[in-house]
C-alpha positions in Angstrom: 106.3 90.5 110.0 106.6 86.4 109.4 106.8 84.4 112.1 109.2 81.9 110.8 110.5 80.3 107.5 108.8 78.0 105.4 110.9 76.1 102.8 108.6 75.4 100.1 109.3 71.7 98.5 107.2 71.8 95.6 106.2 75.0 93.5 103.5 76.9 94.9 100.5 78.0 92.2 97.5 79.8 91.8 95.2 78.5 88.6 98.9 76.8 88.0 100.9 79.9 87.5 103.9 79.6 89.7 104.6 81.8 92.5 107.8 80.7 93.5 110.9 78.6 91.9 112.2 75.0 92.8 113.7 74.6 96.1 113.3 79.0 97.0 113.2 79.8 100.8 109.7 81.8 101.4 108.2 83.0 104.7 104.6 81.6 104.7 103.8 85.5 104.9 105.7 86.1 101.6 103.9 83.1 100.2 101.0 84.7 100.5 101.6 88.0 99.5 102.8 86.7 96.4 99.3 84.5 96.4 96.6 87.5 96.9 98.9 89.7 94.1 98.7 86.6 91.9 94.7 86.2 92.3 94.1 90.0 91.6 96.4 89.8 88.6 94.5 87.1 87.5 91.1 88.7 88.0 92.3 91.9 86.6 92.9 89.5 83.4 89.3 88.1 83.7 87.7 91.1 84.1 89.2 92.7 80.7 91.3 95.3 82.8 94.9 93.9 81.6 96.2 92.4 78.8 96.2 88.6 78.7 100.0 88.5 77.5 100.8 90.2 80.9 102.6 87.7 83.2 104.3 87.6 86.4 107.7 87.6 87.3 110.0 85.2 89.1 110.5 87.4 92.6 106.6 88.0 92.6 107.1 91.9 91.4 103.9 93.1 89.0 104.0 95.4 85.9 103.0 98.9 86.3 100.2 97.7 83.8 98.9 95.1 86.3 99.3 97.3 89.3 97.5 99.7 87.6 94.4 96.3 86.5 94.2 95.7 89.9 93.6 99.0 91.3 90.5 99.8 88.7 89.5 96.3 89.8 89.4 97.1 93.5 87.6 100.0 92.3 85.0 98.3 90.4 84.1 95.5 93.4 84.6 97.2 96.7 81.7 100.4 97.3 82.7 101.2 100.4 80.3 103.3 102.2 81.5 106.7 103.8 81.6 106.8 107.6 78.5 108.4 109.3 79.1 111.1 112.0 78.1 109.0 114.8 80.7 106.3 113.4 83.6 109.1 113.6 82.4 110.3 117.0 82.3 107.1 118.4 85.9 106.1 116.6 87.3 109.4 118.0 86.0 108.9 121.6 87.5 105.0 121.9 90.7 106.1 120.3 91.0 109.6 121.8 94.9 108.7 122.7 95.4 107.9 119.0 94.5 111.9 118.0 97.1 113.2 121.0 99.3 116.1 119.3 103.0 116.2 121.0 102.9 112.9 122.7 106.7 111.9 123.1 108.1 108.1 124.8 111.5 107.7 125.9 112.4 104.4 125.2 115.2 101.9 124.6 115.2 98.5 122.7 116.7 95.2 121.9 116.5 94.6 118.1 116.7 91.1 116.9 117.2 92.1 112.8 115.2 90.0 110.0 117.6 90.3 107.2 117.8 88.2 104.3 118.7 84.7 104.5 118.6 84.9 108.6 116.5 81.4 110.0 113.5 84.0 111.3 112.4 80.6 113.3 115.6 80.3 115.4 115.6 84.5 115.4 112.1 84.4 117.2 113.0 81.9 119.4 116.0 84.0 121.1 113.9 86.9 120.8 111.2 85.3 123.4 113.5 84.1 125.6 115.7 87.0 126.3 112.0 89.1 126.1 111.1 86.8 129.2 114.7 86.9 130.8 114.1 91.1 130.6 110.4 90.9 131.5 111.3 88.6 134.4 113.9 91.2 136.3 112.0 94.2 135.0 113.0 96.6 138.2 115.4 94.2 139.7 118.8 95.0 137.9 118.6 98.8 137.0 121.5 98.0 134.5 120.1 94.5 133.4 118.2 95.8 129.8 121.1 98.2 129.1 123.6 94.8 129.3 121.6 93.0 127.3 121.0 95.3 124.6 125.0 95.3 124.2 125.0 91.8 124.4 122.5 91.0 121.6 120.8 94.0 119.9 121.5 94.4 115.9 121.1 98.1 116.6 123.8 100.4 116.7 121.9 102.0 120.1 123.1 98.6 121.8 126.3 100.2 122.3 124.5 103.0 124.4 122.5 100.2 126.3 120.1 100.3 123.7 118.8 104.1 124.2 116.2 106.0 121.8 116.1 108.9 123.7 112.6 110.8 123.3 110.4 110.1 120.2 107.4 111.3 118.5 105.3 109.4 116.4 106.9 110.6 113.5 110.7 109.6 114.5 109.1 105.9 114.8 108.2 103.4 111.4 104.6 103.2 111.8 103.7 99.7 112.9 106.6 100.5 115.2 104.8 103.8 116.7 101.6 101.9 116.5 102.9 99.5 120.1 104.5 102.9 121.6 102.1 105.9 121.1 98.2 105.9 122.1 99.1 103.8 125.6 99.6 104.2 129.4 102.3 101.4 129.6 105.7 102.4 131.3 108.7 99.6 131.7 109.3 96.9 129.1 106.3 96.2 126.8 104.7 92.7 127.9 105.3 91.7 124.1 107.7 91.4 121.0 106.9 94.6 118.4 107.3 93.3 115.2 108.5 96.2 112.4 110.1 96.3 108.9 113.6 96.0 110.6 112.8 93.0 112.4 111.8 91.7 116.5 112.4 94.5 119.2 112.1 94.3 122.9 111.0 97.1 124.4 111.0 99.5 127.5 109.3 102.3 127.7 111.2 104.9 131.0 109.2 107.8 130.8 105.7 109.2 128.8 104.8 112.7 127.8 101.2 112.3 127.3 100.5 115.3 124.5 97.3 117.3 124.4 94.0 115.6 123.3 92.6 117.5 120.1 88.7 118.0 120.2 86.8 116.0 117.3 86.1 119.0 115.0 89.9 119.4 114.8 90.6 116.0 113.8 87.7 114.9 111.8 89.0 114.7 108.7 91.9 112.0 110.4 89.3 110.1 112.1 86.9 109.6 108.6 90.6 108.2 107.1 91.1 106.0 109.6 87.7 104.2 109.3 88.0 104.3 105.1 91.6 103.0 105.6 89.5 99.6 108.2 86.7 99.4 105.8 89.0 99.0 103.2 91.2 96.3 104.8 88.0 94.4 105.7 86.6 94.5 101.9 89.8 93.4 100.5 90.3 90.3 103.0 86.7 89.3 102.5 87.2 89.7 97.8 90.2 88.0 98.8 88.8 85.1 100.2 86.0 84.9 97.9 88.6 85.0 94.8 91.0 82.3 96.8 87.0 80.0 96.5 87.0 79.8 93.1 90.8 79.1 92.5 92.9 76.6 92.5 95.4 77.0 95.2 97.8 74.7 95.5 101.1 74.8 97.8 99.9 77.6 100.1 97.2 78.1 102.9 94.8 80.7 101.9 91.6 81.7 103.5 88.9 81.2 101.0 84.9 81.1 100.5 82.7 79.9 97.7 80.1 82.5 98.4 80.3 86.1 97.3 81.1 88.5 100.5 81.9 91.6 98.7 78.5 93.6 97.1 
């Protein structure tokens, strides 16, 4: 989720192929999105895997052709290693919450929406502030979150004091299920959960804990998880090493000049 708006004043580039026009209105997060999918189009191109006359387009959307280039490159430069037994055991046994069948949160929230063209800096800002005024009288004003929610949240549950009733994981976006499910905490969330429909505050009234499932059940879930880390690790670290041997100019990009990925 960005953290606030960047107007870009000159035309960001990679190896001086645009990534955004004169004067457009990019979160730095969208900046470099469009960045890392321009370096992997790029090395597709280099690596013979796409056409040379492929090129990108003006919102930072690839062609099926280059999506296609960059996942045979990924292919070809990340060997990840399966996980060992021992590495699932002990990824099950730190994360045992994470493998709960039936685990259901009743909650409430106060969204704060991120929709286009809304200033996500002055959006954050109210966001923190009534997060600290709720936080603050947690347990004082039994009616307090509910107010606020019909005050200020962008959700059509702030008419019902902001009430979600009961959820499972599945009921929840997944970066938004990620801050409720797997936990122990109970009353308002001591942070902002960022999702794809923008800032929530949260509070969290009852938990229903689920029943713990046993490794052998959930092995297969468990070996995904660590492919899915490993994964996200490799890419960051190609990434970086791809952003070390461009030319970057107009956005901040993590590089290196040494290869990370074998």
């Amino acid at each position: 989720m960005p953290t606030d708006t960047l107007v870009v004043p000159t035309v960001a580039r990679i190896n001086g192929v645009a990534l955004n026009a004169p004067g457009e209105t990019l979160s730095p997060e969208e900046l470099r999105q469009r960045a890392c999918t321009e370096l992997l189009r790029q090395a597709a191109q280099r690596a013979g895997l796409l056409d040379a006359a492929d090129a990108p387009t003006a919102d930072g959307v690839i062609s099926e052709a280059a999506a296609s280039a960059i996942d045979a490159l990924l292919e070809q430069n990340m060997n990840l290693p399966e996980p060992s037994e021992e590495a699932c055991r002990r990824h099950h046994a730190a994360h045992e919450g994470a493998y709960r069948t039936g685990e259901r949160v009743r909650v409430r929230h106060i969204l704060f929406a991120v929709t286009p063209g809304v200033d996500v800096a002055a959006l954050r800002k109210r966001a923190e502030s009534i997060f600290l005024d709720v936080r603050c009288h947690d347990g004082q004003a039994p009616d307090g979150f509910a107010d606020v929610a019909r005050q200020w949240s962008n959700c059509p549950s702030g008419e019902h004091g902001g009430a979600l009733g009961w959820l499972g994981a599945a009921d929840c976006a997944p970066e938004f299920a990620r801050e409720l499910f797997g936990h122990v905490e109970v009353g308002v969330l001591p942070r902002l959960v960022h999702s794809r429909f923008g800032l929530h505050v949260v509070e969290v009234l009852e938990r229903e804990p689920g029943a713990a499932q046993p490794f052998e059940s959930v092995r297969g879930a468990v070996a995904m998880a660590l492919r899915q880390q490993a994964f996200v690790t490799a890419l960051r670290l190609y990434l970086r090493l791809l952003a070390g041997a461009a030319t970057v100019d107009g956005v901040e990009l993590d590089t290196a000049d040494t290869p990370l990925v074998q």
